[in-house]
mmCIF file of the N, C-alpha and C atoms, coordinates in Angstrom:
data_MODEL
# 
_entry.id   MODEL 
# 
loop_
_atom_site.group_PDB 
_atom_site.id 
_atom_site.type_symbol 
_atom_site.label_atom_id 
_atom_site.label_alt_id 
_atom_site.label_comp_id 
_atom_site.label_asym_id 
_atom_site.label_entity_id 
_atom_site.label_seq_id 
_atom_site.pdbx_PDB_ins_code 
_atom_site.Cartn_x 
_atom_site.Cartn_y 
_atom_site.Cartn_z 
_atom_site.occupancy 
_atom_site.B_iso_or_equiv 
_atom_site.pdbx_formal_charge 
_atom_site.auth_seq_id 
_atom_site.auth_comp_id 
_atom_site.auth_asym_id 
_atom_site.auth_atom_id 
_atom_site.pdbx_PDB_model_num 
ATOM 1   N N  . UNK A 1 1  ? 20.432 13.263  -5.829  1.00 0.00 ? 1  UNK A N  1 
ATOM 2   C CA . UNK A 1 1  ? 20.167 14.074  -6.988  1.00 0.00 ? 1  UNK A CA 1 
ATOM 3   C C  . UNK A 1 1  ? 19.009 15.040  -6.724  1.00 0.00 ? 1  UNK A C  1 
ATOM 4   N N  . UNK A 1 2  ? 18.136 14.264  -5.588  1.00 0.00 ? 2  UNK A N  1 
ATOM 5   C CA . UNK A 1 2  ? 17.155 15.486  -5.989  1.00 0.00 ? 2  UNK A CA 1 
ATOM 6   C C  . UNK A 1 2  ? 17.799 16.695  -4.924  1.00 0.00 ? 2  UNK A C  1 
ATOM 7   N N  . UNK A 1 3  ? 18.075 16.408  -3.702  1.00 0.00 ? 3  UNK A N  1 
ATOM 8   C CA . UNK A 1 3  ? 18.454 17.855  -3.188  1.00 0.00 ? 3  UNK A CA 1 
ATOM 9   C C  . UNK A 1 3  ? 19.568 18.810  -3.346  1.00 0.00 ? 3  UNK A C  1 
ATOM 10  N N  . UNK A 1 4  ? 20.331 17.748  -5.111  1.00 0.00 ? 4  UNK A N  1 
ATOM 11  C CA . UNK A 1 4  ? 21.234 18.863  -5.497  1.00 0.00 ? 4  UNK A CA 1 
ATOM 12  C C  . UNK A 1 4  ? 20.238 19.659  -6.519  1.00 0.00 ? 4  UNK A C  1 
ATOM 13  N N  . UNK A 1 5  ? 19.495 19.238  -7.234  1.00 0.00 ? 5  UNK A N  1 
ATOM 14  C CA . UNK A 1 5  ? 18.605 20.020  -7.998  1.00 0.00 ? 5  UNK A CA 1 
ATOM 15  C C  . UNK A 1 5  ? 17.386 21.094  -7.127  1.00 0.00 ? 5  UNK A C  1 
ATOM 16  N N  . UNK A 1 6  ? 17.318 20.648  -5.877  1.00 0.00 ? 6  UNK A N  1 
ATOM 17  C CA . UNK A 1 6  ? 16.497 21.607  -5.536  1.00 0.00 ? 6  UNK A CA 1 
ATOM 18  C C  . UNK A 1 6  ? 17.231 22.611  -4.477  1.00 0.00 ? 6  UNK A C  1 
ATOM 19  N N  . UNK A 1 7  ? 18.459 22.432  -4.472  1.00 0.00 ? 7  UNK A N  1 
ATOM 20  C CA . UNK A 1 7  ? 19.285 23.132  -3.950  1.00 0.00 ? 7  UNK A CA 1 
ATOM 21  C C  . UNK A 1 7  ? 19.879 24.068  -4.996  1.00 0.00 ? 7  UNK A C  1 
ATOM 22  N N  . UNK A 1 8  ? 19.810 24.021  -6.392  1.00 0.00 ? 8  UNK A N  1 
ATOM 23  C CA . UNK A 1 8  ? 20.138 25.085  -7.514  1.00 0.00 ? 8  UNK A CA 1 
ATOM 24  C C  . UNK A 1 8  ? 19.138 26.341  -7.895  1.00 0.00 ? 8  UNK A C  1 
ATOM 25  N N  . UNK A 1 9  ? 17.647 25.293  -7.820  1.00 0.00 ? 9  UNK A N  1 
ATOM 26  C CA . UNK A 1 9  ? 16.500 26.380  -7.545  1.00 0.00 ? 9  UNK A CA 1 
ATOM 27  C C  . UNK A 1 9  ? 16.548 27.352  -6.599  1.00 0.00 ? 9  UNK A C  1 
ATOM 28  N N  . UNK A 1 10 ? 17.102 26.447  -5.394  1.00 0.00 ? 10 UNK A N  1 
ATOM 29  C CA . UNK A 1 10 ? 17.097 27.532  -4.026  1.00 0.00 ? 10 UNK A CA 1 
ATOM 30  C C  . UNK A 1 10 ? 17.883 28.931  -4.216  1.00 0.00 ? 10 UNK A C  1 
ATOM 31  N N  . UNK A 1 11 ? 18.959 28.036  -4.507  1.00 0.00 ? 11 UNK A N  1 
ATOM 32  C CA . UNK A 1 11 ? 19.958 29.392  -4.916  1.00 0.00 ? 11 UNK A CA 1 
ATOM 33  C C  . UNK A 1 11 ? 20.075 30.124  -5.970  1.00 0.00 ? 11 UNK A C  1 
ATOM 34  N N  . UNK A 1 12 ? 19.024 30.077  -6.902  1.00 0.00 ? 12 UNK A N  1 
ATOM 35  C CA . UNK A 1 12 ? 18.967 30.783  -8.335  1.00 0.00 ? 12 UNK A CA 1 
ATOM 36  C C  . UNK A 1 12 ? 17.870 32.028  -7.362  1.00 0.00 ? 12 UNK A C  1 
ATOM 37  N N  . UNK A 1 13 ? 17.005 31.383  -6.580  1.00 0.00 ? 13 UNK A N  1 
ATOM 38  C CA . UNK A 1 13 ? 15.780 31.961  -6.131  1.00 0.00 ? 13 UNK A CA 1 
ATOM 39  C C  . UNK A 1 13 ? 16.644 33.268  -5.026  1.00 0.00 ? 13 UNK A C  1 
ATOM 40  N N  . UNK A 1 14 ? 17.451 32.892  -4.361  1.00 0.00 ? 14 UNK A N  1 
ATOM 41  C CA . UNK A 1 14 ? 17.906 33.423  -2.789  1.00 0.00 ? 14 UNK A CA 1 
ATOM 42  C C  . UNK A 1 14 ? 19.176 34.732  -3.729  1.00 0.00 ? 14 UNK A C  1 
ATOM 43  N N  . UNK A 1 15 ? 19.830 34.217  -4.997  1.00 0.00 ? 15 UNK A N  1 
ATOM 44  C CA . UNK A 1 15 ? 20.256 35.463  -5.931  1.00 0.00 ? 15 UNK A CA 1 
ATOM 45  C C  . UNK A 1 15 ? 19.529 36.214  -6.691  1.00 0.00 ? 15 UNK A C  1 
ATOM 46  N N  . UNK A 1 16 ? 18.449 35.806  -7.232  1.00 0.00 ? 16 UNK A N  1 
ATOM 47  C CA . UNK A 1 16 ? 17.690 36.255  -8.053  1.00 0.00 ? 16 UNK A CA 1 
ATOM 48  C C  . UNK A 1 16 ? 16.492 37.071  -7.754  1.00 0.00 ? 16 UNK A C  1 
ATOM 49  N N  . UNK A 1 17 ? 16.401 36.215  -6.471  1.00 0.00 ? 17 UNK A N  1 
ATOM 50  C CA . UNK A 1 17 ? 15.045 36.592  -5.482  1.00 0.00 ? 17 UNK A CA 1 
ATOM 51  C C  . UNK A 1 17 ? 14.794 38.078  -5.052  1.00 0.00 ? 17 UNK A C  1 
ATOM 52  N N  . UNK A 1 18 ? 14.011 38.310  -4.256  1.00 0.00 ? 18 UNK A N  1 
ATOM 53  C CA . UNK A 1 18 ? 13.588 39.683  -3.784  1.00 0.00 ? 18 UNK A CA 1 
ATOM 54  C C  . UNK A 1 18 ? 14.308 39.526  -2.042  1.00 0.00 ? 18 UNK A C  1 
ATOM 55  N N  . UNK A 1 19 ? 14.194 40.918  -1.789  1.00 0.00 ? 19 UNK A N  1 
ATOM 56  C CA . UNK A 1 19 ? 13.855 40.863  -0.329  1.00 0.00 ? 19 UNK A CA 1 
ATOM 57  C C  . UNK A 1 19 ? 13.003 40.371  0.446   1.00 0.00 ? 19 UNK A C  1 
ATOM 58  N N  . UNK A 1 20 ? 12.282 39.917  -0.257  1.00 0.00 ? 20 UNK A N  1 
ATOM 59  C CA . UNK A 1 20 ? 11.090 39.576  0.728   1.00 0.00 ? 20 UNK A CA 1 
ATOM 60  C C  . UNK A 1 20 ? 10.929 37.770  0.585   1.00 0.00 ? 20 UNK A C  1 
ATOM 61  N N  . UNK A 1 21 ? 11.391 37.594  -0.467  1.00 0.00 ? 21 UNK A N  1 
ATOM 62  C CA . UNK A 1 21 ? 11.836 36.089  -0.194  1.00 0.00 ? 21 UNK A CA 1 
ATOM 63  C C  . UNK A 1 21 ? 13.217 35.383  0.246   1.00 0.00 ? 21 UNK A C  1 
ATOM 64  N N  . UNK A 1 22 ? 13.971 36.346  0.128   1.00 0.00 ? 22 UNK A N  1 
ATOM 65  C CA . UNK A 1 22 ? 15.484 35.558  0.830   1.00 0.00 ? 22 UNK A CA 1 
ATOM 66  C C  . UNK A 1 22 ? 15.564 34.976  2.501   1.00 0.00 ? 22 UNK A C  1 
ATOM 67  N N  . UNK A 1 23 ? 14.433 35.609  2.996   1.00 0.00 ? 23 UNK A N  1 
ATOM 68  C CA . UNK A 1 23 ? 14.872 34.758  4.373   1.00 0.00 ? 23 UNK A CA 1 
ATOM 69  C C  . UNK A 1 23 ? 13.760 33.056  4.256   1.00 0.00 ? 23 UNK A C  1 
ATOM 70  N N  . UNK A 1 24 ? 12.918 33.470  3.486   1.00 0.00 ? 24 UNK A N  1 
ATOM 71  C CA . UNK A 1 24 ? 12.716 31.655  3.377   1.00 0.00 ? 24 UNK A CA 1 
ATOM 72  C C  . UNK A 1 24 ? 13.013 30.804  2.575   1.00 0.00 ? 24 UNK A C  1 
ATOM 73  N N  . UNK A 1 25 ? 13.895 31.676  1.742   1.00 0.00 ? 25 UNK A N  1 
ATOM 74  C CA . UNK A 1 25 ? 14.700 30.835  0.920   1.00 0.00 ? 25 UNK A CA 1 
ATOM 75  C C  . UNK A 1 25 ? 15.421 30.225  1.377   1.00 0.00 ? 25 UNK A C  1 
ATOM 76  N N  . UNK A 1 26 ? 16.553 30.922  2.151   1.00 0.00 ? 26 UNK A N  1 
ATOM 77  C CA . UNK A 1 26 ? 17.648 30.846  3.068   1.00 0.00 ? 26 UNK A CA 1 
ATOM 78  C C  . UNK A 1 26 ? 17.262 29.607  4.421   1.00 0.00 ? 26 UNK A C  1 
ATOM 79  N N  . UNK A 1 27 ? 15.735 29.814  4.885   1.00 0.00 ? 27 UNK A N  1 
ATOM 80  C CA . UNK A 1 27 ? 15.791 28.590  5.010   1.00 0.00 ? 27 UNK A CA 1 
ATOM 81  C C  . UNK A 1 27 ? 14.998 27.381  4.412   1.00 0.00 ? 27 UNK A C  1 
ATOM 82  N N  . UNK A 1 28 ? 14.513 27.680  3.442   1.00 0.00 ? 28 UNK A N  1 
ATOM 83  C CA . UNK A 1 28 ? 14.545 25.994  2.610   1.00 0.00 ? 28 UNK A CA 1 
ATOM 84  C C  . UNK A 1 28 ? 15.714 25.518  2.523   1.00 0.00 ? 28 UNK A C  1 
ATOM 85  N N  . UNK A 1 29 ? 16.940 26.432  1.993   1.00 0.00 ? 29 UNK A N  1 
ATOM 86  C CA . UNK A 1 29 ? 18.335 26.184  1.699   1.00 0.00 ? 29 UNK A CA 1 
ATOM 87  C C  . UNK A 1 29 ? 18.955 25.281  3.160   1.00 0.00 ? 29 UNK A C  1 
ATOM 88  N N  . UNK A 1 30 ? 18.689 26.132  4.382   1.00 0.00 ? 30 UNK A N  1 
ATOM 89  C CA . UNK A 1 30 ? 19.034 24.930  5.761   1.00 0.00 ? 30 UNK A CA 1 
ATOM 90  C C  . UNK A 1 30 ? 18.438 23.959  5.909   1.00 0.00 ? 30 UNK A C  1 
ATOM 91  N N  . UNK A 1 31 ? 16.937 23.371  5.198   1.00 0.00 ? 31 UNK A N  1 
ATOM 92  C CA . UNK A 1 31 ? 16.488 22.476  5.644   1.00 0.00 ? 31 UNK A CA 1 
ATOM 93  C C  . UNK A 1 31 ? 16.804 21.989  4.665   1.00 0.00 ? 31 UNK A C  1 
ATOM 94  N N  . UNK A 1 32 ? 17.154 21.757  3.493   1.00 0.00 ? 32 UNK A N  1 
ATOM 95  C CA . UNK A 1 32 ? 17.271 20.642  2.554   1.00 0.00 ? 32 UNK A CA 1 
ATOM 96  C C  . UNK A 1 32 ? 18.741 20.079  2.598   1.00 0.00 ? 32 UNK A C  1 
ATOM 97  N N  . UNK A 1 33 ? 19.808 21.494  3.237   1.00 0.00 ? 33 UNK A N  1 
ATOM 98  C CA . UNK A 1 33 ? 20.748 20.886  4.044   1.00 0.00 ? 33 UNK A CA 1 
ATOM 99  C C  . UNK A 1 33 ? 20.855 19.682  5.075   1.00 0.00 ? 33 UNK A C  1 
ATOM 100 N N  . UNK A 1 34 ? 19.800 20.280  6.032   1.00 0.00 ? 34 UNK A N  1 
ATOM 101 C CA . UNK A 1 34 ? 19.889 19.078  7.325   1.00 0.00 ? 34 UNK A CA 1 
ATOM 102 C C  . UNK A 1 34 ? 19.448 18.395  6.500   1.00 0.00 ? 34 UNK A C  1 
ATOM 103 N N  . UNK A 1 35 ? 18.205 18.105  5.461   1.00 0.00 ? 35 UNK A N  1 
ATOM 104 C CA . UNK A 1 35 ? 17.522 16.718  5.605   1.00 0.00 ? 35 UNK A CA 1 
ATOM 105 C C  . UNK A 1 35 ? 18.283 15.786  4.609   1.00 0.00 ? 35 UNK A C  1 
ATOM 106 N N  . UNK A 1 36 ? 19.398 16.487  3.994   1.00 0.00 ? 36 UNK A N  1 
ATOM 107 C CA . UNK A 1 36 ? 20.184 15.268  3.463   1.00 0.00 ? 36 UNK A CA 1 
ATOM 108 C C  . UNK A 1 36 ? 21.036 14.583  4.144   1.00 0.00 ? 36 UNK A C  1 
ATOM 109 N N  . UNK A 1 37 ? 22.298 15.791  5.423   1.00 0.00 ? 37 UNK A N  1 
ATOM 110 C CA . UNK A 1 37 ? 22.905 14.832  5.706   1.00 0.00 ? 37 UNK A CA 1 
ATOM 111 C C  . UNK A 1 37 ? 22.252 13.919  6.776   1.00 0.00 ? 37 UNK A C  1 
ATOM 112 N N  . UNK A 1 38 ? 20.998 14.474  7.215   1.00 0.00 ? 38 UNK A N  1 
ATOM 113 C CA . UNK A 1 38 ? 20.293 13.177  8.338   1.00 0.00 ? 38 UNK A CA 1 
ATOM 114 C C  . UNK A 1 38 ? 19.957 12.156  7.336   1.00 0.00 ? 38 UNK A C  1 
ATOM 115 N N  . UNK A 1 39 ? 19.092 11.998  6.211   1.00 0.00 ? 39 UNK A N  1 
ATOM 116 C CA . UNK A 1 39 ? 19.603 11.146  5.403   1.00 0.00 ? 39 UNK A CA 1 
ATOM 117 C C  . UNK A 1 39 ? 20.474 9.804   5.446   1.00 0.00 ? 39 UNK A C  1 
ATOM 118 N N  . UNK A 1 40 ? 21.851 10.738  4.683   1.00 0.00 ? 40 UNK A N  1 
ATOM 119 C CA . UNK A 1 40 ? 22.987 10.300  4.784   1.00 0.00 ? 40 UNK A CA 1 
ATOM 120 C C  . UNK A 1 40 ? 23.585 9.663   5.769   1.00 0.00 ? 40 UNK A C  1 
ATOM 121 N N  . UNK A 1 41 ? 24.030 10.402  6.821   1.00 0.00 ? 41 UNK A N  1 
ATOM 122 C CA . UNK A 1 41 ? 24.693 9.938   8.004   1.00 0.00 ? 41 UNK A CA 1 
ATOM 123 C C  . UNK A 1 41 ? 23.685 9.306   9.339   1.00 0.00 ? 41 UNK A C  1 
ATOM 124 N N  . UNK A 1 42 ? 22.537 9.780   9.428   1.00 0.00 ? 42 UNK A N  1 
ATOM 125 C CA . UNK A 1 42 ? 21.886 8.948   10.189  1.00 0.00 ? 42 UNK A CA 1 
ATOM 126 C C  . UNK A 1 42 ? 21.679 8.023   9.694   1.00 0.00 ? 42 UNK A C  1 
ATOM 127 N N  . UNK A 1 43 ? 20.936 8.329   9.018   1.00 0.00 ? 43 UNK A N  1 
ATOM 128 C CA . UNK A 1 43 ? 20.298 6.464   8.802   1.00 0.00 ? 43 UNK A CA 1 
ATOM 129 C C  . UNK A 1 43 ? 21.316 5.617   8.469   1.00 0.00 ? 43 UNK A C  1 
ATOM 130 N N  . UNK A 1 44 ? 22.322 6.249   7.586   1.00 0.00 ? 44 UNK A N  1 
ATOM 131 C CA . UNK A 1 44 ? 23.132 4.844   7.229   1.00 0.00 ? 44 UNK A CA 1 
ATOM 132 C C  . UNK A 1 44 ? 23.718 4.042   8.963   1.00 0.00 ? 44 UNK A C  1 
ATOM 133 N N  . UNK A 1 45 ? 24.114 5.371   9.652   1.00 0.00 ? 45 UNK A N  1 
ATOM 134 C CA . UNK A 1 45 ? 24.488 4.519   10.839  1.00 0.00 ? 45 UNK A CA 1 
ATOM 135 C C  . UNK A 1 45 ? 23.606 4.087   12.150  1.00 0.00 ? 45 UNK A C  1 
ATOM 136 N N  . UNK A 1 46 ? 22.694 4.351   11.660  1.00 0.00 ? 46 UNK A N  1 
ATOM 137 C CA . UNK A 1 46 ? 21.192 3.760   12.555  1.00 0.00 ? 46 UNK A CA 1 
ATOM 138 C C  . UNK A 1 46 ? 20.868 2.356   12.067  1.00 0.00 ? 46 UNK A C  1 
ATOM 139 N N  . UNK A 1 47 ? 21.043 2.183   10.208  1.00 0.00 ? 47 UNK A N  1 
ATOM 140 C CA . UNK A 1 47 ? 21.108 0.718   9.908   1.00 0.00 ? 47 UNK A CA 1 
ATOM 141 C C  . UNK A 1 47 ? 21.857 -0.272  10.314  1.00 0.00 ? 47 UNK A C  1 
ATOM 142 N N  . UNK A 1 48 ? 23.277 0.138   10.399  1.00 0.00 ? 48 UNK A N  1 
ATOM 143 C CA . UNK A 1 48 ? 24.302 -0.437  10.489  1.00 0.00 ? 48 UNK A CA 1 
ATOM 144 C C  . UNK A 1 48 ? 24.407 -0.669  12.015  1.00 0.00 ? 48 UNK A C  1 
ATOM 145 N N  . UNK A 1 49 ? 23.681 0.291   13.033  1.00 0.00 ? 49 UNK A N  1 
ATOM 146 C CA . UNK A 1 49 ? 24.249 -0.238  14.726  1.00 0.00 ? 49 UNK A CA 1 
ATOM 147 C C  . UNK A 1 49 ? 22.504 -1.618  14.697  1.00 0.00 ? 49 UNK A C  1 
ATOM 148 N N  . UNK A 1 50 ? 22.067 -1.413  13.759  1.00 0.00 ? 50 UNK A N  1 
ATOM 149 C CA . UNK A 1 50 ? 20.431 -2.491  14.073  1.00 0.00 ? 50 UNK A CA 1 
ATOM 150 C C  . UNK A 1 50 ? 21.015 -4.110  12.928  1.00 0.00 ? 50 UNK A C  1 
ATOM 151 N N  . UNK A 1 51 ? 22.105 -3.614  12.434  1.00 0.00 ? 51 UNK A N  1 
ATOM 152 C CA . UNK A 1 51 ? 22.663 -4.987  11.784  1.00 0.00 ? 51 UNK A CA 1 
ATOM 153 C C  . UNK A 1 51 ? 22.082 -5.265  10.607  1.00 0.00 ? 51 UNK A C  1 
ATOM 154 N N  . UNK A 1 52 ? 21.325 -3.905  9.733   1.00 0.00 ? 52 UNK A N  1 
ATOM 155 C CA . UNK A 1 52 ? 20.880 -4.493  8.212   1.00 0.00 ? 52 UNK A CA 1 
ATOM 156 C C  . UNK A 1 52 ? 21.398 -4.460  7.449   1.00 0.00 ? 52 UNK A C  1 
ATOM 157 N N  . UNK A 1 53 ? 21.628 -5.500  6.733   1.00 0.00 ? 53 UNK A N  1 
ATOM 158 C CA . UNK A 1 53 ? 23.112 -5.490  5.650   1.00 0.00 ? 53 UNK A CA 1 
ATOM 159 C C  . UNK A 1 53 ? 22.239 -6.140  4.654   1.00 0.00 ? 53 UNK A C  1 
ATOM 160 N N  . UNK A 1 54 ? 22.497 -5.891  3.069   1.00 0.00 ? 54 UNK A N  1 
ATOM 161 C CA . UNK A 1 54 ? 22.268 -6.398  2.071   1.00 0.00 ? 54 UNK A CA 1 
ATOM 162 C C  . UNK A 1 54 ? 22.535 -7.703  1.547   1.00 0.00 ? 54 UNK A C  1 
ATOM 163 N N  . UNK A 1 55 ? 21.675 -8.585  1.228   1.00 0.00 ? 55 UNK A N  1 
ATOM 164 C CA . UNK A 1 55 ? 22.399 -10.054 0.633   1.00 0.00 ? 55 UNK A CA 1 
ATOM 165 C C  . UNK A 1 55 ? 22.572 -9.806  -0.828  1.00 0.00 ? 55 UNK A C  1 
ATOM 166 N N  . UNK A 1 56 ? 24.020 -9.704  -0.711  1.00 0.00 ? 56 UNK A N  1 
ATOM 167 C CA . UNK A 1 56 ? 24.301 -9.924  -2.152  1.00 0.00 ? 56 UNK A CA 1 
ATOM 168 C C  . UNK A 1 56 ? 24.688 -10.901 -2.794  1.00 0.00 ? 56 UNK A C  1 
ATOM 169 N N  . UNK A 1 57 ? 24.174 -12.017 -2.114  1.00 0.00 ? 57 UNK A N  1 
ATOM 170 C CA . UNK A 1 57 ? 24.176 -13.319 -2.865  1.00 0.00 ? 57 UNK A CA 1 
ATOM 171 C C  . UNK A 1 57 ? 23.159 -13.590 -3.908  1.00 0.00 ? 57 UNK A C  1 
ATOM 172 N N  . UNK A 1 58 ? 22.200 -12.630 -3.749  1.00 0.00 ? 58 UNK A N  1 
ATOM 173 C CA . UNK A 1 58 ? 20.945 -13.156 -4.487  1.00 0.00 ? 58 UNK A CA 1 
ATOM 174 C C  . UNK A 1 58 ? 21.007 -12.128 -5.606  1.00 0.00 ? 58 UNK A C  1 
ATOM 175 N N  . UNK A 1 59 ? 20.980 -13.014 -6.994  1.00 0.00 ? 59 UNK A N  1 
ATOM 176 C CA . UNK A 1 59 ? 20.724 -12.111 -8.302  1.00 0.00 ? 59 UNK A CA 1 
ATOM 177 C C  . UNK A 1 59 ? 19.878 -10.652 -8.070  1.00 0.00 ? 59 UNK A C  1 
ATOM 178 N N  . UNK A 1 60 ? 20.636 -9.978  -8.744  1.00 0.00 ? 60 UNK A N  1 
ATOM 179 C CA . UNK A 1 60 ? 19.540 -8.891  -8.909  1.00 0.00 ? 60 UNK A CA 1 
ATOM 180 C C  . UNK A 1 60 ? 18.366 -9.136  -9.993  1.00 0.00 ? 60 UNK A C  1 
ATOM 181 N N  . UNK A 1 61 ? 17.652 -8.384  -9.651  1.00 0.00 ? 61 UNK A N  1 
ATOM 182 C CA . UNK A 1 61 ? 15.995 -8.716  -10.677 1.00 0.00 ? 61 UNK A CA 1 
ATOM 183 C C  . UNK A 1 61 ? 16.112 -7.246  -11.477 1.00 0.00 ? 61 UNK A C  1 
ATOM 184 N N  . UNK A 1 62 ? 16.740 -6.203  -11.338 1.00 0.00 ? 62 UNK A N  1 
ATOM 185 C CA . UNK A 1 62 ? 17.078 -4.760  -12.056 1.00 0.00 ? 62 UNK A CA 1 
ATOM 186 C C  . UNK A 1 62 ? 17.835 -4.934  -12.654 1.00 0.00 ? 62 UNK A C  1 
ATOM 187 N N  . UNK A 1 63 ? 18.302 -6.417  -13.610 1.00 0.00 ? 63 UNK A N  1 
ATOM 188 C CA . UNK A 1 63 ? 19.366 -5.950  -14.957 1.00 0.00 ? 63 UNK A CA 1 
ATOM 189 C C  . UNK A 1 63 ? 19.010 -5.479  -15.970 1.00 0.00 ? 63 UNK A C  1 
ATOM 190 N N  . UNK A 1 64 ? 17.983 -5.802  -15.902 1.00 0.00 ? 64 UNK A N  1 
ATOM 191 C CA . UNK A 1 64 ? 17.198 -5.327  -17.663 1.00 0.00 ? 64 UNK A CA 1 
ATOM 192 C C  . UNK A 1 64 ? 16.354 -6.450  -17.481 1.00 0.00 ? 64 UNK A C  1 
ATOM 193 N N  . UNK A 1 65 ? 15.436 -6.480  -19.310 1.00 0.00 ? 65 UNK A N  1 
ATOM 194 C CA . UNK A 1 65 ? 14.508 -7.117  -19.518 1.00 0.00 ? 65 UNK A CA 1 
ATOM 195 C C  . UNK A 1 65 ? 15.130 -8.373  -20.492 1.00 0.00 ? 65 UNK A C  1 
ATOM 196 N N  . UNK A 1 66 ? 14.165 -8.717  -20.742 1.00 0.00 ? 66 UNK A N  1 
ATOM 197 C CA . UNK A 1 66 ? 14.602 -10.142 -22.060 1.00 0.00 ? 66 UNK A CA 1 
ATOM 198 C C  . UNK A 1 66 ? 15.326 -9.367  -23.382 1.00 0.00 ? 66 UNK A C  1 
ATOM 199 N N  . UNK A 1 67 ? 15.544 -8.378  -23.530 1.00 0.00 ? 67 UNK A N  1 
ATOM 200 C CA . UNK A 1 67 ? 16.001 -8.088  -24.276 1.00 0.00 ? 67 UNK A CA 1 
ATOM 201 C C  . UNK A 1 67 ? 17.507 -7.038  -23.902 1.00 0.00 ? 67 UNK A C  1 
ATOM 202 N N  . UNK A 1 68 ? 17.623 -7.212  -22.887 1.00 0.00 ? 68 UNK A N  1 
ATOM 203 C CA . UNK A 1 68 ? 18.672 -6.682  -22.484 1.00 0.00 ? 68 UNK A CA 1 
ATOM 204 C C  . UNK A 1 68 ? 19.851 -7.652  -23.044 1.00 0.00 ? 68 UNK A C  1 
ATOM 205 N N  . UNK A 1 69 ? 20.434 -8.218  -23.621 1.00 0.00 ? 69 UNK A N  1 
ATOM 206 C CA . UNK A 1 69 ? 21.597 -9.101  -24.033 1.00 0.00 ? 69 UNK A CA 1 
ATOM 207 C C  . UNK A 1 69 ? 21.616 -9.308  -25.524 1.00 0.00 ? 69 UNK A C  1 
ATOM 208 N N  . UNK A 1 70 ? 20.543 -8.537  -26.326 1.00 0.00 ? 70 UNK A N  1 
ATOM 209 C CA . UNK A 1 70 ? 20.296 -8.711  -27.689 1.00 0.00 ? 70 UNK A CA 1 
ATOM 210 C C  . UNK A 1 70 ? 21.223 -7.644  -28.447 1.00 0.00 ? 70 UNK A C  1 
ATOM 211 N N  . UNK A 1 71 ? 22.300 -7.684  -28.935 1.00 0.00 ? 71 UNK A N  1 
ATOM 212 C CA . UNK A 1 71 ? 23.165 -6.878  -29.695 1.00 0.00 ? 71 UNK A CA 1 
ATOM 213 C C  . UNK A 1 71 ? 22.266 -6.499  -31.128 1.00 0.00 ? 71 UNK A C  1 
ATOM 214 N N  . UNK A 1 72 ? 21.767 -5.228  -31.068 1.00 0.00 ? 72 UNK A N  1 
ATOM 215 C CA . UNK A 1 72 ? 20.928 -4.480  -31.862 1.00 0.00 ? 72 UNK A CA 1 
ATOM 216 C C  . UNK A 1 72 ? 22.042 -4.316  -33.425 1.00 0.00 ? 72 UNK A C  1 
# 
């Protein structure tokens, strides 16, 4: 979410923008490119060749609070 939102700025900025800012717009716009899908595709498969996998045996502690099950 965030580098689709700062990828809308980019491009409101790189149409809206001047001449004199479109070429570093253009590249914030490549780097927020690369740094998602390295992100994405590296790391997930940098985790996965080092063998870290999630236990999802164990409850989550992020369901809510004590009052999460109270029909208001």
């Amino acid at each position: 979410m965030t580098s689709v939102t700062t990828l809308l700025a980019l491009i409101s900025l790189f149409v809206l923008g001047g001449d004199v800012i479109r070429g570093f717009v253009f590249a914030m716009i490549w780097g927020v490119m690369v740094g998602t899908y390295s992100s994405v595709f590296v790391a997930s498969s940098t985790l996965l060749r080092l063998g870290v996998k999630r236990d999802w045996s164990k409850p989550s502690n992020t369901d809510g609070n004590q009052f999460a099950n109270i029909d208001a």
